[in-house]
C-alpha positions in Angstrom: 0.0 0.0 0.0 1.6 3.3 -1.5 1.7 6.9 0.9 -1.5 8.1 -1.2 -3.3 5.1 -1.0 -2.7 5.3 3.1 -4.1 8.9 3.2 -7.5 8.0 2.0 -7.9 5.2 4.0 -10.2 5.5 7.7 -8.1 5.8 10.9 -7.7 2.8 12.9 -7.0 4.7 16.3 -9.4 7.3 16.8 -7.5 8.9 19.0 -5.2 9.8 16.4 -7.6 12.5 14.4 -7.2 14.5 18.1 -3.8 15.1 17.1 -4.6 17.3 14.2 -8.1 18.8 15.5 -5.8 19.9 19.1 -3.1 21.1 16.6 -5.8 23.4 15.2 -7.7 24.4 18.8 -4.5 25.3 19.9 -3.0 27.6 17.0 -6.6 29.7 17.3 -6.3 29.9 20.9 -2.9 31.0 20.5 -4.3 33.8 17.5 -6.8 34.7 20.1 -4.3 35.5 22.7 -2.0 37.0 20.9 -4.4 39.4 19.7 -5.9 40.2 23.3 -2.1 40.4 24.1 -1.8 43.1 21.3 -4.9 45.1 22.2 -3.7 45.2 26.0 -0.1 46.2 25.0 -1.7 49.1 23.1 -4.8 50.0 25.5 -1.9 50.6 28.6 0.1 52.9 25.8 -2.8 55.2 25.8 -2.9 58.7 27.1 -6.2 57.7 29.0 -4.6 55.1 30.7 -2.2 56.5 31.7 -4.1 59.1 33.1 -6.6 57.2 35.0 -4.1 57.1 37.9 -2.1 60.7 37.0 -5.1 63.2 37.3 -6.2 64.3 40.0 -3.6 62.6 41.9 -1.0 65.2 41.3 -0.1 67.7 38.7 1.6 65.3 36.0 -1.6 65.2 33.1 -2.1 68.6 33.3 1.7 70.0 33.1 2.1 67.7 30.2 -1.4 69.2 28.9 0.7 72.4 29.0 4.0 71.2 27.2 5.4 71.5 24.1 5.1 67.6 23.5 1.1 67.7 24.1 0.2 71.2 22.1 2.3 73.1 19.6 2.4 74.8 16.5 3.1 71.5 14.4 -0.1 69.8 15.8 2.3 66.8 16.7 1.5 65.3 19.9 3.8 62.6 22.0 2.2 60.9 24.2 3.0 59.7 27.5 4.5 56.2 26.0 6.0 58.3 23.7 8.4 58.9 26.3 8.2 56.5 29.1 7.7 53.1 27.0 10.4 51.8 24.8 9.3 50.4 21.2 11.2 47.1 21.6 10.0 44.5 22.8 11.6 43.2 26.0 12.4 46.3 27.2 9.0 47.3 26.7 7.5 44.4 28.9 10.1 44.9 31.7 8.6 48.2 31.9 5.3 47.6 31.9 6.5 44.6 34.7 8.0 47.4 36.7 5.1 49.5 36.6 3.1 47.4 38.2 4.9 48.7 41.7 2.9 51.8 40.7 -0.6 50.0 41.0 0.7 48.4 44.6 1.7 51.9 46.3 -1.1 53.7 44.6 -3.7 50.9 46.3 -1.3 50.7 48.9 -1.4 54.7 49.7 1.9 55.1 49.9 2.0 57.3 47.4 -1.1 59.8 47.5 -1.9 63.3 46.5 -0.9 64.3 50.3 2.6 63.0 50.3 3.6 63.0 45.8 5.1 66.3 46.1 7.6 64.8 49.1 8.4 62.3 46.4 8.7 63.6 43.4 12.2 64.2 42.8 13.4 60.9 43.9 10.4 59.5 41.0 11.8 61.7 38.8 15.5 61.3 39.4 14.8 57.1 38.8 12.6 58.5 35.4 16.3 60.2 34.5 18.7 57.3 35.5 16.1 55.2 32.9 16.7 57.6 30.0 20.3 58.3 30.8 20.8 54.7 30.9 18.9 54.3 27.3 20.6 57.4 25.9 17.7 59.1 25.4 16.6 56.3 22.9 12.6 57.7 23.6 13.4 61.2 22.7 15.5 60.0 19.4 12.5 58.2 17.8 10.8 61.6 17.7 14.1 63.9 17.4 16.5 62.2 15.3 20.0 64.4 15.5 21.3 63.1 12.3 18.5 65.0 10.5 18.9 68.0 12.2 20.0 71.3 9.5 22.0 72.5 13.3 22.5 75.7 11.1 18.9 76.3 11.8 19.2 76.4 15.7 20.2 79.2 17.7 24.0 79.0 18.6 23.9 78.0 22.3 22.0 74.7 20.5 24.3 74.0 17.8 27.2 74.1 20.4 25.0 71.8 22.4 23.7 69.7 19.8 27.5 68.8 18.4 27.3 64.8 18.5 31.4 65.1 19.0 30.4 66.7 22.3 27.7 64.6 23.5 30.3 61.5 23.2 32.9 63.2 24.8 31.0 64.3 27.8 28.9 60.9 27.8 25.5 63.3 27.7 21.8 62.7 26.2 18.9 64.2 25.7 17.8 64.3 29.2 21.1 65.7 30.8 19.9 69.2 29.1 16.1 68.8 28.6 14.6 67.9 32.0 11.1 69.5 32.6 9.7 69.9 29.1 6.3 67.7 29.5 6.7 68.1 33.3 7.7 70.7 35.7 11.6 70.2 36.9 10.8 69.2 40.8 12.2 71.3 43.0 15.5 69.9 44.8 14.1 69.6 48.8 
């Protein structure tokens, strides 16, 4: 009996058609998930998400509301992921892992609208280590410095913006650019 001839003829386990009907449950379970995954990942990149625990509680949203990054002449808009959620994908979810410490001291009340001032500068100063530590990677994927026309800048940002410069003094963006979408906290 040839391979063709065996193909058409019945099963003699039964068992053995699970094989190919679990094969198929389990590739459209994993399509489901992986599209639930996908609508997660992007639902906790949005600006409303992010605010549901921001407003109110302290004045983040609505300096950011104020910024450059939110409103401007350009009509361009970052958003808070823009900044705060790398695009790749492990660092991504070891950020959105992190950020679950967030959730515990906001249920928690260790951090509250009484005592956030009191903290800020140490949240902020860990925010900065993050983006030092990245080089600014966020800020790049918006401002890209090898298309900047740096005769276009002022001076003081040309001498600044010198790549030779930012090597030599091991700098990014955030060494020179804290408190654009937020207020700089003030140094108790």
């Amino acid at each position: 009996m040839g391979f063709w001839s065996r193909l058409w003829t019945p099963l003699k386990s039964k068992w053995l058609l699970g094989i190919p009907i679990g094969g198929l449950i389990a590739f459209v379970v994993g399509i489901i998930v992986l599209g639930v995954f996908n609508q997660a990942m992007h639902a906790t990149n949005e600006n409303q998400f992010c605010y549901g625990c921001h407003i109110g509680m302290d004045t983040i949203v609505e300096e950011y509301q104020q910024s450059i990054h939110f409103k401007n002449n350009k009509g361009v808009q970052a958003t808070c992921s823009d900044c705060h959620v790398p695009k790749e994908f492990f660092p991504k979810m070891w950020v959105k892992i992190r950020a679950t410490k967030d959730i515990y001291h906001m249920l928690a009340g260790t951090i509250n609208l009484e005592n956030f001032e009191q903290k800020r500068n140490g949240l902020a100063e860990t925010v900065w280590e993050t983006m030092q530590a990245r080089d600014s990677k966020e800020c790049k994927n918006c401002h890209n410095p090898e298309m900047w026309d740096l005769t276009l800048q002022p001076l003081r940002a040309q001498v600044n913006h010198d790549p030779a410069k930012w090597q030599r003094e091991e700098k990014s963006c955030v060494n020179c650019h804290q408190g654009l979408a937020h207020n700089r906290p003030v140094v108790n």
